[in-house]
C-alpha positions in Angstrom: 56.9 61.0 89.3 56.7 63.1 86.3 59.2 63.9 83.4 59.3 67.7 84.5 60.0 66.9 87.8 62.5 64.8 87.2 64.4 67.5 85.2 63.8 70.2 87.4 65.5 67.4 90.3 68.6 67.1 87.9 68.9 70.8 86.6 69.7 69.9 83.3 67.0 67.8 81.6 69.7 66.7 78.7 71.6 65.5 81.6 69.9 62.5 82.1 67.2 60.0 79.5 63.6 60.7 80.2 63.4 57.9 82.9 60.2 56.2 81.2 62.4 54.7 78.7 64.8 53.2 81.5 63.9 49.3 81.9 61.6 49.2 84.7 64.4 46.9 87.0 66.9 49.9 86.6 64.4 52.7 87.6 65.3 52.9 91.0 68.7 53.2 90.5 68.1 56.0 87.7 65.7 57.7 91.0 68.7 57.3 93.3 71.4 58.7 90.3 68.7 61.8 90.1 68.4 62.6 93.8 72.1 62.3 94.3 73.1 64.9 91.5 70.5 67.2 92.8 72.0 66.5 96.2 75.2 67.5 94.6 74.2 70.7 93.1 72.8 72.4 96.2 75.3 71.4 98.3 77.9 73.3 95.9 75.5 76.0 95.5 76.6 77.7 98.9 80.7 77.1 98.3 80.2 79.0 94.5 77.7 81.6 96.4 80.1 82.6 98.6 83.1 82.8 96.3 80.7 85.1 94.3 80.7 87.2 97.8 84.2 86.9 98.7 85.1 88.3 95.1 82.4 91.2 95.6 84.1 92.1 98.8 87.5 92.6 97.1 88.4 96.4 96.2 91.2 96.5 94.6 93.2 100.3 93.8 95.3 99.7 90.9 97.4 103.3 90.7 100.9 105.3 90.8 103.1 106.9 94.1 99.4 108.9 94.2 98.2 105.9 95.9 101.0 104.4 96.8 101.9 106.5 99.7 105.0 107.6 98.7 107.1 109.9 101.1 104.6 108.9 103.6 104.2 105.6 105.8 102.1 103.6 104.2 99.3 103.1 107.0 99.3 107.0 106.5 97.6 106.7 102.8 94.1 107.3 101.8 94.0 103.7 100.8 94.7 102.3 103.8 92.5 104.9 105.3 89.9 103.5 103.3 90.9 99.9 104.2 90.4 100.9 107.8 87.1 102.4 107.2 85.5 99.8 104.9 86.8 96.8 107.3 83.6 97.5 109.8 81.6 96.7 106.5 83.2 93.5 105.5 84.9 94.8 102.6 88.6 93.7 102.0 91.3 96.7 100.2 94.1 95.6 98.3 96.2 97.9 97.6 98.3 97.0 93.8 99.6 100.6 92.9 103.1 100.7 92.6 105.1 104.1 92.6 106.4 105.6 88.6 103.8 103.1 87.3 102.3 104.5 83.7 99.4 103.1 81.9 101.1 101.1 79.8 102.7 99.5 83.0 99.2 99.1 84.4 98.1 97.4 81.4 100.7 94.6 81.7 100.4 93.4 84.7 96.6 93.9 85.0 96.0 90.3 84.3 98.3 89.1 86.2 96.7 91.0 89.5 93.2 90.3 88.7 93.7 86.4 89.0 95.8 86.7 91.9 93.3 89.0 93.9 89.9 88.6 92.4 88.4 92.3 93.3 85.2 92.7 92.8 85.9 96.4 92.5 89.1 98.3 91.1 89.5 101.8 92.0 91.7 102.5 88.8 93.8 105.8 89.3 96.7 105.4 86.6 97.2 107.9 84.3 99.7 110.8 86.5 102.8 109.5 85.1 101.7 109.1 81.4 100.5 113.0 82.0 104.2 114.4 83.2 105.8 112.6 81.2 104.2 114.3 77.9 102.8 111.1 77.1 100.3 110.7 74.1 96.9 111.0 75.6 95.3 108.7 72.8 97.6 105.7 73.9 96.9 106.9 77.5 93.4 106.4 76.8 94.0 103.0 74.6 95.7 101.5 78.0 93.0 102.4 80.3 90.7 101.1 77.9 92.9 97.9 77.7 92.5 97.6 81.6 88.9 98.7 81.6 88.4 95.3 79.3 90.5 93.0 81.5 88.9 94.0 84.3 84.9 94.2 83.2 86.1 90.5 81.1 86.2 88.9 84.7 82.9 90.6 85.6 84.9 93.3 88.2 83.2 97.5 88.6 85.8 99.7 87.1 85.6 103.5 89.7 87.6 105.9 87.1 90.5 108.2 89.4 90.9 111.2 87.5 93.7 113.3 87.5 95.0 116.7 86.3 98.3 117.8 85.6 100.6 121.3 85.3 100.0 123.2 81.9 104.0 122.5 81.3 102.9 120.8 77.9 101.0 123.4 76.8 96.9 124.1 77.3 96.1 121.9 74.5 97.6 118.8 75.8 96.7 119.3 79.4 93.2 120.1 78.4 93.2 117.0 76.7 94.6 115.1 79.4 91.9 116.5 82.2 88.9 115.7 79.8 89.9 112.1 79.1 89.2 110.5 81.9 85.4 112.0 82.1 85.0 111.2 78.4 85.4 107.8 78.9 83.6 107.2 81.9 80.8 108.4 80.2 81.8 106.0 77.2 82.3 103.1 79.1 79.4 103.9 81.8 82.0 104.0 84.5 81.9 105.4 88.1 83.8 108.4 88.2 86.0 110.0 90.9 86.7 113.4 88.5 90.1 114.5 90.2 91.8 112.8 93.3 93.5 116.1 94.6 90.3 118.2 94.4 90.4 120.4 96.8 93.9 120.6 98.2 96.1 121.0 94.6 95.7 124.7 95.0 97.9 125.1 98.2 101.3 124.0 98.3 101.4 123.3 102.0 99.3 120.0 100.9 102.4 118.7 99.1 106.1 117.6 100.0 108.8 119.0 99.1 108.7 117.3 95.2 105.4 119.6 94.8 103.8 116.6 93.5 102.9 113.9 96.4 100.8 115.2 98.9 101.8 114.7 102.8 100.2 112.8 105.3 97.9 115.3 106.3 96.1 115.9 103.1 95.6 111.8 102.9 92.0 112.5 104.5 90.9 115.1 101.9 91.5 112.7 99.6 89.7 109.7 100.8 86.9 112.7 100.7 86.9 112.5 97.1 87.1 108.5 96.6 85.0 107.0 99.6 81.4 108.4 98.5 82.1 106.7 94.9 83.0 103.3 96.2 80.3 103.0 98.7 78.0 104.1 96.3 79.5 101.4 93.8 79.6 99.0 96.5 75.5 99.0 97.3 77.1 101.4 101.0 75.4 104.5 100.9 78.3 107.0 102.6 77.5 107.6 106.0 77.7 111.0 107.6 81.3 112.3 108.2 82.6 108.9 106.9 85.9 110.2 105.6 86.5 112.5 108.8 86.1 109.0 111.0 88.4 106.9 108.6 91.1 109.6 109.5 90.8 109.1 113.1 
């Protein structure tokens, strides 16, 4: 037996001496300590494998009342819409958005719901909130980047939600506000969902009564707009009519 074999047996040559110095009565046992760690190793391999897959299959959406469901029930949402439709592919939703929640909120308790969920993925749609609230859209920005961070730090895919807002701020700021969110994606080489309500913000009969959450039947347009980004993220191309048959 060779040197080089040896170290490719224990997977870490500084592991172990170079077994022609051991005294030739203890060589056998150095053999048996050498086989045993490699035994070791491999057997682990699969258990740290498949925590790498369990994390991967973990989307996590991390957003406001947008994605919370609010004023609806919540199996109603587009998120659990998209729980429902991504289940047949093995992929476990969580859904962490909580309803008022601002960036700055996000950004706290970000850490706090990567450990305890461990997505492989976060859909991060934060951002509404900040926008009505005439919020400043650089410390908008400075939270998402914050979260961005925490997220990439643990080796988690950020998708980027964004979101529009009335001009009751004036054009400047709500210009502002819309181009953020691509601005950064571009920045930060992010996968971008450009605006969550596209395509039913223009008609009123899309939203309750607050004119700001849509109803339950709008909940499929939206999952229009996010599904193709995460299967795309996820390695899933979108299959035909995928969003129609998550709203069945």
């Amino acid at each position: 037996m060779n040197h080089d074999f040896m170290a490719a047996l224990t997977g870490a040559e500084s592991l172990l001496p170079d077994y022609r110095r051991v005294p030739h009565p203890w060589r056998g046992y150095f053999l048996w300590l050498a086989l045993l760690l490699t035994s070791l190793y491999y057997v682990s391999f699969p258990v740290r494998a498949s925590n790498t897959a369990s994390a991967a299959a973990v989307v996590m959406v991390y957003g406001d009342s947008l994605s919370a469901a609010y004023g609806i029930k919540p199996e109603q949402g587009w998120v659990a819409l998209m729980e429902k439709r991504l289940a047949s592919d093995g992929i476990r939703v969580i859904n962490a958005s909580i309803s008022g929640e601002t960036t700055a909120g996000g950004l706290a308790r970000i850490q706090t719901d990567l450990n305890r969920h461990k997505p492989g993925t976060v859909v991060l749609a934060l951002g509404a909130n900040d926008g009505l609230r005439g919020l400043p859209v650089a410390i908008m920005r400075r939270n998402l980047e914050g979260m961005i961070d925490a997220i990439e730090r643990t080796g988690g895919r950020v998708i980027l939600v964004g979101i529009r807002i009335p001009p009751n701020y004036g054009i400047e700021y709500t210009s502002d506000f819309k181009n953020v969110f691509a601005a950064l994606a571009a920045q930060r080489r992010l996968a971008l969902v450009p605006f969550l309500l596209d395509g039913i913000a223009e008609d009123l009969d899309n939203f309750q009564a607050d004119r700001l959450h849509p109803v339950a039947a709008a909940q499929a347009r939206i999952l229009q707009n996010v599904l193709p980004v995460v299967q795309r993220t996820l390695g899933r191309p979108p299959r035909p009519a995928a969003a129609a048959a998550a709203a069945k």
